[in-house]
DRENGU-18032 format. One record per residue (C-alpha): x, y, z; residue in three letters. Coordinates in nm, 4 decimals. Layout:
BEGIN
+----------+----------+----------+--------+
!        u !        v !        w ! residu !
+----------+----------+----------+--------+
!        X !        Y !        Z !    ALA !
...
+----------+----------+----------+--------+
//
This chain:
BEGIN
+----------+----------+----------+--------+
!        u !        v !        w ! residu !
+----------+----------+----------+--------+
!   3.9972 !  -8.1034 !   3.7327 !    UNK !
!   3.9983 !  -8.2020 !   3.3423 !    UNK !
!   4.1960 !  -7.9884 !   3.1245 !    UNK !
!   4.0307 !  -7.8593 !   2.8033 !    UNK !
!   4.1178 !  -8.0530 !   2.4749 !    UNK !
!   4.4512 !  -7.9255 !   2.3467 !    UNK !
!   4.3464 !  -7.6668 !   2.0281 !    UNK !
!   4.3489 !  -7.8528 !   1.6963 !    UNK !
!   4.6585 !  -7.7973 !   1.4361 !    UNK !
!   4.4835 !  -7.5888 !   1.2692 !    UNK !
!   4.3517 !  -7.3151 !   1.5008 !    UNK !
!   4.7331 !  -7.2160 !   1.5793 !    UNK !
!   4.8161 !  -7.0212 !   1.2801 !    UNK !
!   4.4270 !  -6.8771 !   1.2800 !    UNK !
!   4.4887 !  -6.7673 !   1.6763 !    UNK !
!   4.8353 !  -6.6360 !   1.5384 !    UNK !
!   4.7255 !  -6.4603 !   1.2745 !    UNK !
!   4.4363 !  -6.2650 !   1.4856 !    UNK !
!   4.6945 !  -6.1903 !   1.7303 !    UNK !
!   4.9358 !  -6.0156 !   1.4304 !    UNK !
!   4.5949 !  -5.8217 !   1.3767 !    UNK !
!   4.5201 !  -5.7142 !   1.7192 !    UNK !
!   4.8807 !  -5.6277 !   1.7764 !    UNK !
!   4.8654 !  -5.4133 !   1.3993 !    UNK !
!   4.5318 !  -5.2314 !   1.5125 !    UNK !
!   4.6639 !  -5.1298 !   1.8562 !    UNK !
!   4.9791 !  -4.9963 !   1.6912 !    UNK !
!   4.7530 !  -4.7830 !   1.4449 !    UNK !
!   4.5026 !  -4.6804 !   1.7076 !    UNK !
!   4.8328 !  -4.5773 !   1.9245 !    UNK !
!   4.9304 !  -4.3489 !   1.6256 !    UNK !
!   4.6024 !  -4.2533 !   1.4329 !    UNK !
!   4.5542 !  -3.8856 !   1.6134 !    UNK !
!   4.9200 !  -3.8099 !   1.5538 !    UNK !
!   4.9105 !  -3.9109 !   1.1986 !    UNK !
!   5.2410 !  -3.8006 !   0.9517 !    UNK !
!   5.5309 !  -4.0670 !   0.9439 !    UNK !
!   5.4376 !  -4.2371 !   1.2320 !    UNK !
!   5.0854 !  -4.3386 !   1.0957 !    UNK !
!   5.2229 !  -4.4376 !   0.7836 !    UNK !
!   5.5023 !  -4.6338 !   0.8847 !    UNK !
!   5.2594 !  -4.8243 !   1.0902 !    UNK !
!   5.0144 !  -4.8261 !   0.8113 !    UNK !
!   5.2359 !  -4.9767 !   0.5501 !    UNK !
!   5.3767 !  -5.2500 !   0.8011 !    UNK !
!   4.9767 !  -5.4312 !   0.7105 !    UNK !
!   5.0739 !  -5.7236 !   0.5688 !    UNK !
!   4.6834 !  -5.8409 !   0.5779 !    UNK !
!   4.4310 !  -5.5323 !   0.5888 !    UNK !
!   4.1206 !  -5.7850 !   0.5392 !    UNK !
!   4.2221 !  -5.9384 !   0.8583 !    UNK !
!   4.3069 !  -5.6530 !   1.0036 !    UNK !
!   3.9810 !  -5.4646 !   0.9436 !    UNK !
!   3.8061 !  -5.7646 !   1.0282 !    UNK !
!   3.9041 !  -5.7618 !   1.4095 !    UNK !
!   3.8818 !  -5.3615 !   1.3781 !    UNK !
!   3.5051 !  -5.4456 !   1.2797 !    UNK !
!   3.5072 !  -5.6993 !   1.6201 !    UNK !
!   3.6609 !  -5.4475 !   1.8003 !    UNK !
!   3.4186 !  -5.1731 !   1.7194 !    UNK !
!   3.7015 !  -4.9436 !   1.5391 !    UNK !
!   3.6315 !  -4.9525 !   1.2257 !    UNK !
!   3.4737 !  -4.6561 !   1.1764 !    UNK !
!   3.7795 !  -4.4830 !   1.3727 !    UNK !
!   4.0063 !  -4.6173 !   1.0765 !    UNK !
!   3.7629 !  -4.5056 !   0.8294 !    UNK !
!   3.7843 !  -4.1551 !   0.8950 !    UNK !
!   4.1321 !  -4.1563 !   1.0529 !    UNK !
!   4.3155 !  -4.3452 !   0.7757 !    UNK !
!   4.3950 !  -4.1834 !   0.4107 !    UNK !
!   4.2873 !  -4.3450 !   0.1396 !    UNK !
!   4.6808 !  -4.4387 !  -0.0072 !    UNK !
!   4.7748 !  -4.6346 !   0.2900 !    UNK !
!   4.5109 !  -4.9168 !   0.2932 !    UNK !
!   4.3443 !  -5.0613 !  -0.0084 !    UNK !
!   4.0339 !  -4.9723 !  -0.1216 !    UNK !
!   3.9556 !  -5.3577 !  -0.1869 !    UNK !
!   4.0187 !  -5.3975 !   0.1631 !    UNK !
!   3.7517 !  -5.2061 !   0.2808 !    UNK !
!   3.4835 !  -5.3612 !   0.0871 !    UNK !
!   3.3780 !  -5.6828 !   0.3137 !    UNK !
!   3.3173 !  -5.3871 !   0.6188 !    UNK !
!   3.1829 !  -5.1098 !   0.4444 !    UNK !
!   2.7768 !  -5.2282 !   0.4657 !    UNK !
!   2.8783 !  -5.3197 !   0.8385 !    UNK !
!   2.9591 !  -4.9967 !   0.8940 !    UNK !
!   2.6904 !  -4.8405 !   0.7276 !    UNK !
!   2.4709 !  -5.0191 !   0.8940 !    UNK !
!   2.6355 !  -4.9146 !   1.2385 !    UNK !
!   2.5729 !  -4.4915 !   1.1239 !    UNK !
!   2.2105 !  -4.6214 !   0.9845 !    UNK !
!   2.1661 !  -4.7711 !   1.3864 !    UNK !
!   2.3353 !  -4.4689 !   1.5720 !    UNK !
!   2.1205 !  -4.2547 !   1.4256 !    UNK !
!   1.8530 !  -4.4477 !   1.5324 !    UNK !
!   1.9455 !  -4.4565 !   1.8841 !    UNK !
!   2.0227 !  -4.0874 !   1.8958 !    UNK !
!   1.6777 !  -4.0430 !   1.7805 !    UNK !
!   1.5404 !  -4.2741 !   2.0287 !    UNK !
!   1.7385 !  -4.1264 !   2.3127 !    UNK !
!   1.5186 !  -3.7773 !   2.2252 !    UNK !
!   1.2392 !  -3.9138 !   2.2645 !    UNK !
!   1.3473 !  -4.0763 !   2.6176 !    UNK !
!   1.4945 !  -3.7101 !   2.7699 !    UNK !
!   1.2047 !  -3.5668 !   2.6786 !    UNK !
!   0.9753 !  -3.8048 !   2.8088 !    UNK !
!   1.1661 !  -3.7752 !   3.1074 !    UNK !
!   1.1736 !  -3.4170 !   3.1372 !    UNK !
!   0.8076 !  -3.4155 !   3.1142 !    UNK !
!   0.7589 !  -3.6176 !   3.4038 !    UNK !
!   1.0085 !  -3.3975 !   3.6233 !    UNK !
!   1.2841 !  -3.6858 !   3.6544 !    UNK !
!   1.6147 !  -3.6423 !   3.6725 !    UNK !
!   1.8382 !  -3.9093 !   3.5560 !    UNK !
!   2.2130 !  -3.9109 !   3.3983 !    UNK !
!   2.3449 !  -4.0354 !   3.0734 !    UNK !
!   2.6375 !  -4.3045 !   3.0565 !    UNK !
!   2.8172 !  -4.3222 !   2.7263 !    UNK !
!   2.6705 !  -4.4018 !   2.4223 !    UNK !
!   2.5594 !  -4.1233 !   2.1710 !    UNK !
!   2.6172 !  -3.8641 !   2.3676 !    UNK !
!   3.0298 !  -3.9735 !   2.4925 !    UNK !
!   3.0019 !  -3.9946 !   2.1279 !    UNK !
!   2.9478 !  -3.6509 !   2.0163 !    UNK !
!   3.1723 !  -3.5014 !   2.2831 !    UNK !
!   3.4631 !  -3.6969 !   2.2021 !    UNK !
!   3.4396 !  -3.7653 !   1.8146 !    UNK !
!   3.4399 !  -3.5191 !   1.5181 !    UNK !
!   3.2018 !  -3.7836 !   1.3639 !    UNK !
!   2.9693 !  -3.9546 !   1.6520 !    UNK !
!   2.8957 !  -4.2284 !   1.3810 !    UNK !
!   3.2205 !  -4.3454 !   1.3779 !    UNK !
!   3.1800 !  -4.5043 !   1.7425 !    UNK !
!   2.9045 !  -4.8096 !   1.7086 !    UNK !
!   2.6321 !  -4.7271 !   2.0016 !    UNK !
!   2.3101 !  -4.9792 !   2.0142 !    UNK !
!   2.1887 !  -4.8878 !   2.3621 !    UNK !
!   2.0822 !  -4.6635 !   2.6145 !    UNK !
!   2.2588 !  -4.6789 !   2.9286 !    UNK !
!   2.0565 !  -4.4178 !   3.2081 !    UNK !
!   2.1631 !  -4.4309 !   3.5777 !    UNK !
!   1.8949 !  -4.3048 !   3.8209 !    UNK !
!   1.8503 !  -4.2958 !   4.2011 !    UNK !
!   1.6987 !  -4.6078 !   4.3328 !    UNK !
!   1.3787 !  -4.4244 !   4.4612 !    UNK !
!   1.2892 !  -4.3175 !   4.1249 !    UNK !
!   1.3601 !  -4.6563 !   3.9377 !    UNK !
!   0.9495 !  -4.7387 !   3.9476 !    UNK !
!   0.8528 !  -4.3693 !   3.8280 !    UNK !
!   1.1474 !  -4.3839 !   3.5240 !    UNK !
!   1.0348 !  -4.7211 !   3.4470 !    UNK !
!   0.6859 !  -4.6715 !   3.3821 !    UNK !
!   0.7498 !  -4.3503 !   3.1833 !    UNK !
!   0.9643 !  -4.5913 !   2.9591 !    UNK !
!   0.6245 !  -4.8673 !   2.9582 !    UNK !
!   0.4174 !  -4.5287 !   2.8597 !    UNK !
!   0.6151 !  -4.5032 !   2.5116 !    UNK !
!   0.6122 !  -4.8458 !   2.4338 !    UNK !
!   0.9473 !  -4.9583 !   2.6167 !    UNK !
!   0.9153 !  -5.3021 !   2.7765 !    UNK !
!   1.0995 !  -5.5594 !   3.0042 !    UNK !
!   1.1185 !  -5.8876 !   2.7494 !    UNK !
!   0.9491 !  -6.1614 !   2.9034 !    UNK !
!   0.7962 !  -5.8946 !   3.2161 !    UNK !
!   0.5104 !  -6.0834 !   3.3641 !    UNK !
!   0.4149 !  -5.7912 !   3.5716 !    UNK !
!   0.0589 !  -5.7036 !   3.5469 !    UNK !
!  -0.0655 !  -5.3685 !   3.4458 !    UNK !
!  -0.2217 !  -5.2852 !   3.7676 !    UNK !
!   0.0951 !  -5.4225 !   3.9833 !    UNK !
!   0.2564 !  -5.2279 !   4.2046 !    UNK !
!   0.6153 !  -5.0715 !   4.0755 !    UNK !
!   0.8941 !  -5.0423 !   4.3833 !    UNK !
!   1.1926 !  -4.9299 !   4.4156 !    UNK !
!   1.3797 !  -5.2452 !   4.5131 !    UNK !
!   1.2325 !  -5.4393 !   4.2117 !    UNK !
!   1.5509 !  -5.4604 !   4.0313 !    UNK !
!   1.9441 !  -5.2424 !   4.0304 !    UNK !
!   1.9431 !  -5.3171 !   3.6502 !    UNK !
!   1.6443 !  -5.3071 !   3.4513 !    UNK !
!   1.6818 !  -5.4057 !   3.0669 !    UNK !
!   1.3695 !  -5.2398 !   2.8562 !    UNK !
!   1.3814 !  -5.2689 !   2.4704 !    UNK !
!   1.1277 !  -5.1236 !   2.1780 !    UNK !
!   1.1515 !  -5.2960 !   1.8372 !    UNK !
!   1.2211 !  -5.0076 !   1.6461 !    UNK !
!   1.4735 !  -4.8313 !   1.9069 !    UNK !
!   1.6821 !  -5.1006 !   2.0940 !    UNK !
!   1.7722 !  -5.1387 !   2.4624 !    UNK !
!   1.7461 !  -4.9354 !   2.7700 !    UNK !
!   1.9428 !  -5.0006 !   3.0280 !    UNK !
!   1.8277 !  -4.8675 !   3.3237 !    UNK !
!   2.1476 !  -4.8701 !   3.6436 !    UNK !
!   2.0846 !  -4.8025 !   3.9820 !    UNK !
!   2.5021 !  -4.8629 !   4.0766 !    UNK !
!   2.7853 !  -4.6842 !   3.8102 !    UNK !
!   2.9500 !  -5.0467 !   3.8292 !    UNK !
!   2.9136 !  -5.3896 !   4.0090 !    UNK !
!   3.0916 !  -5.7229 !   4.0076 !    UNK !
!   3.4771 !  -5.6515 !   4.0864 !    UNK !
!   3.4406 !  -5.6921 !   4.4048 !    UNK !
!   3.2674 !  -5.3188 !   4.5306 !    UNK !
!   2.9992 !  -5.1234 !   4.3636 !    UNK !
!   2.9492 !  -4.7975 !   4.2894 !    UNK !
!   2.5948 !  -4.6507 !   4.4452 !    UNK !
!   2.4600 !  -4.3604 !   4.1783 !    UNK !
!   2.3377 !  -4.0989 !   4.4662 !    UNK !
!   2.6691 !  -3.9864 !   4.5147 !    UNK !
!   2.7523 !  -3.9933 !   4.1779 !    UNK !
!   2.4360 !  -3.7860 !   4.0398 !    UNK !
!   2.5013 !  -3.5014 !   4.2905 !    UNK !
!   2.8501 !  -3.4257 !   4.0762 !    UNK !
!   2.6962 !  -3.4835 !   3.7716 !    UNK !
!   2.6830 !  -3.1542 !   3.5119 !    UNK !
!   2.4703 !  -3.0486 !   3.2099 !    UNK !
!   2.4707 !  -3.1259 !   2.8744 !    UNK !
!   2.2943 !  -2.9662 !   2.5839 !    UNK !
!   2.3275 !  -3.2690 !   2.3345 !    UNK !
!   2.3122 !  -3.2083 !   1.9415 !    UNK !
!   1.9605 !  -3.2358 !   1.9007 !    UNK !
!   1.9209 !  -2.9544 !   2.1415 !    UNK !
!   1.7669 !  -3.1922 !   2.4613 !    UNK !
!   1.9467 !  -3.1504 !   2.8238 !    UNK !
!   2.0923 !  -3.4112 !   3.0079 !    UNK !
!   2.3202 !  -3.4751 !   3.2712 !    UNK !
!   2.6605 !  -3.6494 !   3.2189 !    UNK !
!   2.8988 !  -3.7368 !   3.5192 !    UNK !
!   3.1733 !  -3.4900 !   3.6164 !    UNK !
!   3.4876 !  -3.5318 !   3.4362 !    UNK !
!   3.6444 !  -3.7108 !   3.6998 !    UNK !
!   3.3686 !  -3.9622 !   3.7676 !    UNK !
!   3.3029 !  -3.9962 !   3.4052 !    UNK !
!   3.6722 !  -4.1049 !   3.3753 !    UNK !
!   3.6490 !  -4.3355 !   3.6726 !    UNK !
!   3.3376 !  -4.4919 !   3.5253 !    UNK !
!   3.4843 !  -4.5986 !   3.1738 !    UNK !
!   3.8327 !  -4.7016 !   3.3420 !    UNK !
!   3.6294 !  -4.9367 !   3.5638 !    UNK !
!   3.4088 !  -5.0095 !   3.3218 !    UNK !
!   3.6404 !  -5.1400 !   3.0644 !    UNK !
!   3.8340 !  -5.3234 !   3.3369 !    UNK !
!   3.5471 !  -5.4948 !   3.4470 !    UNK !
!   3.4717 !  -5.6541 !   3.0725 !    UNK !
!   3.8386 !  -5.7253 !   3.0732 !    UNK !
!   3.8974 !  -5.4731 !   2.7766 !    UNK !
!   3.7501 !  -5.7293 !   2.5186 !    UNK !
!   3.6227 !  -5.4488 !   2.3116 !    UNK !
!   3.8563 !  -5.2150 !   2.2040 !    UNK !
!   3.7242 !  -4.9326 !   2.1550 !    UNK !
!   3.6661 !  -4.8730 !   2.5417 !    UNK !
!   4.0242 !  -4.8531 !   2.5218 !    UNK !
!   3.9895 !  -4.6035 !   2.2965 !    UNK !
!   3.7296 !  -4.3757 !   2.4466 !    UNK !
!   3.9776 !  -4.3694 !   2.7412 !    UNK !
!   4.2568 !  -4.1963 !   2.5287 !    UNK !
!   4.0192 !  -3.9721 !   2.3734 !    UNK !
!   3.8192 !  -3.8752 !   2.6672 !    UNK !
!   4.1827 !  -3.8017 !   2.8277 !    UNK !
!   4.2961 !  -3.5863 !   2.5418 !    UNK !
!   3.9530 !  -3.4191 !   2.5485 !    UNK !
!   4.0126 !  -3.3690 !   2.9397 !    UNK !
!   4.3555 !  -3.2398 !   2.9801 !    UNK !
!   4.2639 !  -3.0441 !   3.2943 !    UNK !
!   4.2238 !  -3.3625 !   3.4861 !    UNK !
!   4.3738 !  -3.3384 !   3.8389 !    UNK !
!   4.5763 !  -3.7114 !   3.9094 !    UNK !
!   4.5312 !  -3.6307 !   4.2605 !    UNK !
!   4.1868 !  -3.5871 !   4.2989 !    UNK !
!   4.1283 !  -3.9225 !   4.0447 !    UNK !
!   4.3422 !  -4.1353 !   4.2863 !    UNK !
!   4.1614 !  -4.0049 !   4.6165 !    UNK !
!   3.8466 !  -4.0692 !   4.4408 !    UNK !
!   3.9004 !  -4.4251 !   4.3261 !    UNK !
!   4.0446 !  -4.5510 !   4.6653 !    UNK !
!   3.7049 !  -4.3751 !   4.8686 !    UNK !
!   3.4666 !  -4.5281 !   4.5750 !    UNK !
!   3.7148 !  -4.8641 !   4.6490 !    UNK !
!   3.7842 !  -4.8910 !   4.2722 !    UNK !
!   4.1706 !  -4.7571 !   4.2887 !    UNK !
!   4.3089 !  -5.1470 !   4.1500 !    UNK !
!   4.0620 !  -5.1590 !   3.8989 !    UNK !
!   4.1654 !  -4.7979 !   3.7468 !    UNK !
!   4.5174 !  -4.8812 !   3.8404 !    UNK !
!   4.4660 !  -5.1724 !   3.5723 !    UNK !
!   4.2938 !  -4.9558 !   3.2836 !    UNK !
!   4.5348 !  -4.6905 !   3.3004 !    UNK !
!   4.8390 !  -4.9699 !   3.2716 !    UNK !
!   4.6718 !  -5.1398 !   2.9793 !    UNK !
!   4.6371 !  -4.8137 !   2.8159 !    UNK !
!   4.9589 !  -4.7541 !   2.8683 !    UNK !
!   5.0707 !  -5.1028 !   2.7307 !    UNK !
!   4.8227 !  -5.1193 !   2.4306 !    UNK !
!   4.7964 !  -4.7717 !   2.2994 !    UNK !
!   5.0698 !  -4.6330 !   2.3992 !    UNK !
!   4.9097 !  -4.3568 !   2.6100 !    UNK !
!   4.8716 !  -4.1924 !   2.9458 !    UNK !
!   4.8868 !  -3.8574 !   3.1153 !    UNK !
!   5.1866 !  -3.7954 !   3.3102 !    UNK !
!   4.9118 !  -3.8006 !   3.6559 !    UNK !
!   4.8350 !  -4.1447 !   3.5251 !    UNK !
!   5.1683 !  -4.3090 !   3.5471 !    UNK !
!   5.2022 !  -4.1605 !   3.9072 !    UNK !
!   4.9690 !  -4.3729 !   4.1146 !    UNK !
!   5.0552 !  -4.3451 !   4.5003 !    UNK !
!   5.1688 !  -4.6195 !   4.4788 !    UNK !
!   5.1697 !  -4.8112 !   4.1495 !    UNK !
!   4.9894 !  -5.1159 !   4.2451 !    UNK !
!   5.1734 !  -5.4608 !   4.2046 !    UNK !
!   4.8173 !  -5.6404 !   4.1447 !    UNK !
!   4.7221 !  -5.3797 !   3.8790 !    UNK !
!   5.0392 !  -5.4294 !   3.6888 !    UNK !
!   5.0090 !  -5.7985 !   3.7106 !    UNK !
!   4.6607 !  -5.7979 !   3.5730 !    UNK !
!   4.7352 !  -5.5534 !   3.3006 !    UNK !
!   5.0281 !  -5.7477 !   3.1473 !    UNK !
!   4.8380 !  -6.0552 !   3.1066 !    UNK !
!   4.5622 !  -5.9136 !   2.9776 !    UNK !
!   4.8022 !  -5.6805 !   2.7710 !    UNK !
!   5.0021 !  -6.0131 !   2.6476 !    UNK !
!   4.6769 !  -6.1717 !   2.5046 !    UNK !
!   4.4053 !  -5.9108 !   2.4456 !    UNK !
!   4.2451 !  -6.1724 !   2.1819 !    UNK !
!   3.9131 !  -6.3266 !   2.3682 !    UNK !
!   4.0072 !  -6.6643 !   2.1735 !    UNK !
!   4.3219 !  -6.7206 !   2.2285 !    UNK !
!   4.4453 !  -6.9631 !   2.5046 !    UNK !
!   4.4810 !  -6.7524 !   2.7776 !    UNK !
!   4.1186 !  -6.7238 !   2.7930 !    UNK !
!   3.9962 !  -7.0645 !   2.7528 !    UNK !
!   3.9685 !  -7.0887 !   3.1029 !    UNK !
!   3.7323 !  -6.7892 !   3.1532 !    UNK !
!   3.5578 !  -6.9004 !   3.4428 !    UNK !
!   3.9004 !  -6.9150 !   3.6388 !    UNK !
!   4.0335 !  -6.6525 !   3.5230 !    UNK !
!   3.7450 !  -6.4245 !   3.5082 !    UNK !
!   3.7350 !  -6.5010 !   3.8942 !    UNK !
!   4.0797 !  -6.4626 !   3.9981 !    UNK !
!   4.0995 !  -6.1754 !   3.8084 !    UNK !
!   3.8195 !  -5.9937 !   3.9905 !    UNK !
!   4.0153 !  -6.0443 !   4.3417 !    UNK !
!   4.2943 !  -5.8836 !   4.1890 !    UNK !
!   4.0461 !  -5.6064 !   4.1490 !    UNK !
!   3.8884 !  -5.5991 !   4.4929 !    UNK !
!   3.9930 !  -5.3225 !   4.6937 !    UNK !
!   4.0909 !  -5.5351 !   4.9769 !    UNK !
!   4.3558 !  -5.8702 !   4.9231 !    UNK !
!   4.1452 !  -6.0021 !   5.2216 !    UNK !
!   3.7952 !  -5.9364 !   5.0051 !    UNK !
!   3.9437 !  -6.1156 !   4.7057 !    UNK !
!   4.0771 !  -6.3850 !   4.8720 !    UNK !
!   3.7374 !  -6.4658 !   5.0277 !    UNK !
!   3.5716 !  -6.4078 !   4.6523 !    UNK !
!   3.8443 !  -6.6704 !   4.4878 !    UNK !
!   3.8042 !  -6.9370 !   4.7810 !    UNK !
!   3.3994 !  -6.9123 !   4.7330 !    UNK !
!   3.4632 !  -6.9409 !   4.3888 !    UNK !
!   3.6959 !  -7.2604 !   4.4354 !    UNK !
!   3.4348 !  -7.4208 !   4.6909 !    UNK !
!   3.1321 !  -7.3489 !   4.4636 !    UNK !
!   3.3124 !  -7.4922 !   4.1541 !    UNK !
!   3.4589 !  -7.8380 !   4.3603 !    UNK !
!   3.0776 !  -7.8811 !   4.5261 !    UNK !
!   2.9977 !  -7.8861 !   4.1484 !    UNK !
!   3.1969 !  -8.1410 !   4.0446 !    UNK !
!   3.1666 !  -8.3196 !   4.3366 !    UNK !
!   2.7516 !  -8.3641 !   4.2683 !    UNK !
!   2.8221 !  -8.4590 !   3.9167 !    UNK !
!   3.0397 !  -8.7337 !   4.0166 !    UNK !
!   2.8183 !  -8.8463 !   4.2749 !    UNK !
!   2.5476 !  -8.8030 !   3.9893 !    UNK !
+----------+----------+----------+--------+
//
């Protein structure tokens, strides 16, 4: 197969210097809720705060520094270039939350029952300031029998599929789609899940899911349901591990949804993962939380056993989190091998990789022969 181009001259000391950054705002995010000498220290070893607060902006983590960092450890000049970004991200969130009202109680007039994943409402729980965490969507898993009914609730206050061609008078059903993206001008995205998580190799149905979910009285005084705390942890472990931790501040949410959580039971998280057939994938989140931030609860560094393929994915992804730097060039790849390394059986991600190598050679193959 051709190679890429080899990077020019000039993009090593640009992928060096983001790296410096990423490595800086990992070591600040690791020490941030201790704050005192450690903070500092790692606060004055900045060299470059504009490029550092750059990739915090990226990384969706800004906000976090905002509040988190003092005012005599980073330059107020600094903060200039992201301070309308930011703004802008508090101006949006409050926009979503308000959407997000009017969406429960839509809902809750119609007698359906759905539960909230992250966004503004992980937000509130796990942030003195919910601002500080950039949210832009709605993400609402439902059971796959009431997809149609939820859907046209959403159509009835002016939420729409972009580029639906379904006619008015068309029949809704429940097989029509597991993921259904509605957006409003004025209120953003929906994103409607029928499955907690797809595409590393199992998926994670929502019935048995919703029956442990709890509720929540959210700050504008609606009730929702949120998972359990043990689901809610699988869900952004796997989550994150799925997008490869490119963001972040999923990172993040893990070590303060774990600090918020202290009564989590290791034993029932590992039993759980391995019947949802997500135990590598979690394996992998807790190890690069471990390796990035510096944190983990004493259950979390006890997996029975510590899985060789988890540790092997975290420490490459740990070694070069940056999406542009050159371990990543060949996403395709290693997007794919990567996601048998998650599959809950070797046998299941061999067969994923070997489909993946015969699609991509029957590609090349017809444009040659092209």
């Amino acid at each position: 197969m051709p190679r890429d181009p080899a990077p020019a001259a000039s993009e090593a000391p640009r992928a060096d210097s983001s790296r410096r950054a990423m490595r800086r705002l990992e070591s600040l995010l690791a020490a941030i809720d201790a704050g005192g000498d450690e903070l500092r220290g790692c606060a004055r070893a900045v060299t470059d705060w504009a490029s550092l607060l750059r990739c915090a902006l990226d990384q969706g983590v800004a906000g976090v520094l905002l509040e988190g960092i003092d005012d005599d450890l980073a330059p107020a000049s600094a903060w200039e270039p992201v301070m309308q970004r930011i703004a802008i991200d508090r101006l949006w969130h409050r926009r979503v939350e308000a959407a997000l009202h009017e969406v429960l109680g839509a809902l809750a007039e119609a007698g359906l029952c759905v539960v909230m994943l992250k966004g503004v409402v992980l937000s509130e729980r796990l942030y003195p300031d919910p601002r500080v965490r950039p949210t832009t969507d709605i993400d609402l898993l439902a059971a796959p029998g009431d997809v149609p009914r939820v859907r046209q609730v959403l159509e009835e206050i002016g939420y729409r599929v972009p580029g639906d061609e379904l006619r008015a008078d068309a029949p809704l059903r429940a097989d029509d789609s597991l993921h259904v993206v509605l957006s409003r001008a004025d209120a953003g995205t929906i994103e409607l899940h029928t499955r907690a998580s797809s595409g590393i190799g199992t998926e994670i149905p929502s019935q048995e899911l919703m029956a442990r979910a709890i509720g929540y009285r959210t700050a504008l005084g609606d009730t929702v349901r949120i998972l359990s705390p043990e689901d809610e942890f699988l869900y952004l472990a796997v989550h994150a591990a799925r997008h490869r931790f490119l963001r972040l501040i999923w990172l993040y949410d893990l070590k303060r949804f774990l600090k918020h959580h202290p009564e989590l039971d290791g034993a029932t998280i590992w039993a759980r993962a391995r019947c949802l057939g997500i135990f590598h994938a979690t394996s992998v989140a807790c190890e690069v939380l471990r390796l990035r931030l510096r944190f983990l609860p004493e259950w979390g560094k006890s997996a029975p056993p510590r899985s060789f393929r988890a540790r092997f994915a975290a420490r490459f992804l740990a070694r070069e989190p940056d999406p542009s730097s050159l371990s990543f060039r060949y996403q395709g790849i290693g997007r794919e091998l990567y996601v048998a390394l998650l599959s809950n059986r070797i046998r299941t991600g061999m067969r994923h990789w070997i489909r993946f190598i015969i699609k991509r050679l029957c590609a090349r193959l017809r444009l040659a022969g092209g």
